[in-house]
C-alpha positions as CSV (number, residue, x, y, z in Angstrom):
1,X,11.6,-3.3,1.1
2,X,9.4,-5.3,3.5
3,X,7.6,-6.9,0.7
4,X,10.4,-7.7,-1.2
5,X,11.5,-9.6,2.2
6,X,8.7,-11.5,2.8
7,X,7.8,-12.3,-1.1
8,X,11.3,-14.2,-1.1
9,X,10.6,-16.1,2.2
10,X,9.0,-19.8,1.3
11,X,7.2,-19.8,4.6
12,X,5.7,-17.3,4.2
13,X,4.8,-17.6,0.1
14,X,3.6,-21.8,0.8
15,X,1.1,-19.5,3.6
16,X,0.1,-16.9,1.2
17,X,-0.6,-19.9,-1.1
18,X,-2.9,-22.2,1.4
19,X,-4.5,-19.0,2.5
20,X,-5.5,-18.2,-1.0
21,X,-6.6,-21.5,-1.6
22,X,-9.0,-21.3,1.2
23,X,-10.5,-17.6,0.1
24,X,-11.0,-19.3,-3.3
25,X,-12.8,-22.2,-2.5
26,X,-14.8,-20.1,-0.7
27,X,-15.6,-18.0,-4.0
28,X,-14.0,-15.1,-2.8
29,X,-11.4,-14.3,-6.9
30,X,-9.2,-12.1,-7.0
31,X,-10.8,-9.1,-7.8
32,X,-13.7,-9.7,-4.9
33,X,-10.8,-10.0,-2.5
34,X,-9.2,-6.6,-4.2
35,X,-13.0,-4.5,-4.1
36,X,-13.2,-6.4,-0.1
37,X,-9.8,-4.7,1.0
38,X,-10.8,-1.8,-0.1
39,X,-14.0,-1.8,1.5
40,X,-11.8,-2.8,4.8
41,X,-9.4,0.1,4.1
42,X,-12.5,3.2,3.8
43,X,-13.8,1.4,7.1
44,X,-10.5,1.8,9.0
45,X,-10.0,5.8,7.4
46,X,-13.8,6.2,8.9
47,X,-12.7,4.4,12.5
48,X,-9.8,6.4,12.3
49,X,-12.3,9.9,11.6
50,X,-14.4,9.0,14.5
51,X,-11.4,8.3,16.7
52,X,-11.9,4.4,16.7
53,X,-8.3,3.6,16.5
54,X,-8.0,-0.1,17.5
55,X,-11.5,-0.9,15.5
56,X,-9.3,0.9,12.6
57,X,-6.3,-0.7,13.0
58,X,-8.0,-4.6,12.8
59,X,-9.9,-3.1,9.3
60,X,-6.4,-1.9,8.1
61,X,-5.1,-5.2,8.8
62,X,-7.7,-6.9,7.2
63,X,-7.2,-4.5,3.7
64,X,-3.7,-5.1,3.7
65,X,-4.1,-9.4,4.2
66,X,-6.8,-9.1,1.5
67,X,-4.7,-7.2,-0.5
68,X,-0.8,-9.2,0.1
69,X,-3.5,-12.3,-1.2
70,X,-5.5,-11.3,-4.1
71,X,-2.9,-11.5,-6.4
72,X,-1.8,-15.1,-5.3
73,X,-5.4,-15.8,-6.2
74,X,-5.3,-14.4,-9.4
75,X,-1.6,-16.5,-9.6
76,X,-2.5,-19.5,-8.4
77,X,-6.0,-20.8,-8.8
78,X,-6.8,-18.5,-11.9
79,X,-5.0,-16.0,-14.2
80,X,-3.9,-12.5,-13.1
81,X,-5.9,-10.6,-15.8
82,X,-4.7,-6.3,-16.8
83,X,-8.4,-5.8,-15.3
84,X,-6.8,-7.0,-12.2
85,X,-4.0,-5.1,-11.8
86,X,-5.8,-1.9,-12.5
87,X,-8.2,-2.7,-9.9
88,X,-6.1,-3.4,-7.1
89,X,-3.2,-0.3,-7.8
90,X,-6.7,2.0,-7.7
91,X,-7.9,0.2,-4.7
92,X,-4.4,0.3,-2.6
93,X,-4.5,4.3,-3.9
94,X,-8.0,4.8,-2.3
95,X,-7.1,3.5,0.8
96,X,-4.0,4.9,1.4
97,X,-6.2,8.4,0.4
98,X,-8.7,7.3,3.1
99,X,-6.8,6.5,5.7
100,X,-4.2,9.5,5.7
101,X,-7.4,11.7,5.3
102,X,-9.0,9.5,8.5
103,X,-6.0,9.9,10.8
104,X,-5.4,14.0,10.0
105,X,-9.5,14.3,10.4
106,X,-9.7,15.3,13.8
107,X,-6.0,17.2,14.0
108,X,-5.2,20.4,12.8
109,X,-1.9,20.4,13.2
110,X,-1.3,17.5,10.7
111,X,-2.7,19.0,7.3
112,X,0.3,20.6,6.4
113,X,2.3,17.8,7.1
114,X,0.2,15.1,5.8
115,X,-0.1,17.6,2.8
116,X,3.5,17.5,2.0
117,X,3.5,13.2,2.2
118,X,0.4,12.7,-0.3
119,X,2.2,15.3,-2.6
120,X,5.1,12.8,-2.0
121,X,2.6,9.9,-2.6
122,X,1.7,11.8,-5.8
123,X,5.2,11.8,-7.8
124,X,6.3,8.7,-6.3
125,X,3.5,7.0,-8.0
126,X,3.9,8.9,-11.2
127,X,6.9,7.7,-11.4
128,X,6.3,4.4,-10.5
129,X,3.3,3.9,-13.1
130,X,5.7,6.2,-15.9
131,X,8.8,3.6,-15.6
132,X,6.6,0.4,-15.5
133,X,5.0,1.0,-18.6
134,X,7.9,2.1,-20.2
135,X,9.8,-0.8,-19.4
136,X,6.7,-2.9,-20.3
137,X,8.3,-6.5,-19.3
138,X,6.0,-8.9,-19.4
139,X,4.9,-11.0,-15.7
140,X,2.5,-11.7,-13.8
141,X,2.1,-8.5,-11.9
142,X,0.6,-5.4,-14.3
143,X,3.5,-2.9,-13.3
144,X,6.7,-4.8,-12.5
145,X,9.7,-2.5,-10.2
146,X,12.0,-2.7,-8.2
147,X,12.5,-2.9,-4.7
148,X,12.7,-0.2,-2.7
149,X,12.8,1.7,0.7
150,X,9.2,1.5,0.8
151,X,6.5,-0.6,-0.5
152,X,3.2,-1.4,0.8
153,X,4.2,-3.5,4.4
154,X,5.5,0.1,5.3
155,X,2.4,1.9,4.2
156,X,0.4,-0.1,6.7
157,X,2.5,-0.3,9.7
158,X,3.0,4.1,9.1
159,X,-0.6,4.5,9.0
160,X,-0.9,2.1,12.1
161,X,2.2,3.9,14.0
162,X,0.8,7.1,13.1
163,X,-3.0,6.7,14.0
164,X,-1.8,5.5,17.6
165,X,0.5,8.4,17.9
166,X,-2.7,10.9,16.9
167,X,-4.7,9.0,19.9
168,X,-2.4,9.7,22.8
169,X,-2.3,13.3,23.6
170,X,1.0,13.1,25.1
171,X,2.9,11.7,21.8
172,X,0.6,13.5,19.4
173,X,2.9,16.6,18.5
174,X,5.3,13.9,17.0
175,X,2.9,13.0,14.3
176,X,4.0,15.9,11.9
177,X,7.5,14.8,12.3
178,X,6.4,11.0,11.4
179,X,4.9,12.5,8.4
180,X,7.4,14.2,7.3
181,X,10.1,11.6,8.0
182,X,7.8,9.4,5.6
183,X,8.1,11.7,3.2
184,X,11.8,12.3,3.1
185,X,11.9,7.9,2.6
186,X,8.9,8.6,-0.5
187,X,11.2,11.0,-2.1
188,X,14.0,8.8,-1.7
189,X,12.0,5.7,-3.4
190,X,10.7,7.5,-6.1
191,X,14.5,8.6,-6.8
192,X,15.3,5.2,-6.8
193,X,12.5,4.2,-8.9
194,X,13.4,6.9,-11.4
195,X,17.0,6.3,-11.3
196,X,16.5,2.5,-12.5
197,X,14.1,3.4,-14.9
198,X,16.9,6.0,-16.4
199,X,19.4,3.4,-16.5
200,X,17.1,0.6,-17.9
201,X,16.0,3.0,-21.2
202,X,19.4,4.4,-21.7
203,X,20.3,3.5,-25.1
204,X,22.9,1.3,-25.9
């Protein structure tokens, strides 16, 4: 939902763009700046292991500024390629697998619970991936859907609400319920993902 928000605001697309601009001139393309946030995301799953939280948190937010700008690289000062789109949906997977597994490292308590959201992760993107190719409209992004509850913005600031929940010993019992809560919002995407799909291939 987030990104949908912020994709539509001009301020902050005509800052994406000069930001991108920068990364490029630098010689940092697209897919460096995809294989670079994920490097940034294993880093933060590892600060998160070792109980590193704010050194986590400042990698995490590196991956996901890296990873809102390489495909306004790829857009704008070259040309997004299926290579890069496979790239960066396997690179946002891996870190959301790291850091989940990073956070839950060091608590017993949140297996189960983190268990049931990554099983949650797990249809939503099957359904994600099984109505964007099945639709197969053509644009700049590999897998084009539609908005909903959440998208990647929400990812992040989960992983950075939960990993600061998990460091204080006082608030740390809530972190099941977060993860569960997440959950009950990933089931309700991927229903809304698979409920436009079903409309969009219904036949005529």
């Amino acid at each position: 939902m987030l990104d949908s928000i912020f994709g539509a605001n001009p301020d902050i697309k005509r800052m994406q763009s000069r930001c991108a601009r920068v990364l490029f001139s630098a010689g940092i393309t697209a897919n460096v700046a995809t294989i670079l946030a994920a490097l940034a995301g294993i880093a933060s799953g590892i600060a998160f292991a070792i109980a590193h939280v704010a050194w986590a948190i400042v990698a995490l937010g590196v991956s996901a500024a890296l990873d809102a700008l390489d495909g306004t690289i790829a857009r704008e000062c070259a040309a997004p390629s299926a290579l890069g789109g496979v790239l960066d949906l396997s690179a946002d997977r891996i870190v959301e697998a790291c850091v989940i597994v990073g956070i839950a490292w060091r608590d017993p308590a949140l297996y189960f619970p983190a268990l049931v959201l990554v099983a949650t992760w797990y249809v939503n993107i099957t359904v994600f991936l099984a109505v964007g190719a099945a639709i197969e409209r053509p644009g700049a992004k590999l897998i084009e859907y539609p908005p909903g509850i959440l998208e990647r913005t929400e990812a992040i600031i989960f992983f950075i609400v939960l990993g600061m929940v998990e460091a204080s010993p006082t608030i740390r019992p809530t972190g099941p319920i977060l993860c569960y809560a997440m959950a009950a919002m990933e089931i309700v995407t991927g229903a809304q993902r698979l409920l436009f799909g079903l409309r969009m291939l219904r036949p005529d």
